[in-house]
N, C-alpha and C positions, 0 to 999 in steps of 0.2 A: 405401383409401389406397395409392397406389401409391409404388413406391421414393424417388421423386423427389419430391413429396410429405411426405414420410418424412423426406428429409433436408435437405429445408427448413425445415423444423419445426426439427429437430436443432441445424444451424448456426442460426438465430434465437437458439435459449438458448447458446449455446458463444458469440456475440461478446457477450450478457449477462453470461454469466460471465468472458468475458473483460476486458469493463469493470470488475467487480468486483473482480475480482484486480488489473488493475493500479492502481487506487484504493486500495486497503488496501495495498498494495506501496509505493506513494507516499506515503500516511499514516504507514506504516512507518518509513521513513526521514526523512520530516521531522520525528517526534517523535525517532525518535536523533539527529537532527543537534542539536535542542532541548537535550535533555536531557546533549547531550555539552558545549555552550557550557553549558550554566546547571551542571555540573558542575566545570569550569575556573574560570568565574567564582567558585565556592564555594571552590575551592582555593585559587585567588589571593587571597581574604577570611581564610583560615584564618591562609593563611602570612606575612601581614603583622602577624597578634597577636601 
């Protein structure tokens, strides 16, 4: 296997793992964004008893 070869291979898993990451990065944030409304919304419930 020559260099080129080599780093073919290489970059193939590096834009998999690149997709990976930014999927969990984007799952990331839209469950904080979730969780920050359905928080608010629970305060706003609290504070009207």
């Amino acid at each position: 296997m020559n260099f080129f070869e080599n780093l073919k291979l290489i970059c193939g898993w590096d834009i998999v793992a690149l997709i990976v990451l930014i999927g969990a990065t984007a799952w990331f944030f839209v469950r904080r964004y979730q969780l920050s409304k359905e928080k608010k919304e629970l305060q706003e419930r609290l504070s009207k008893k």
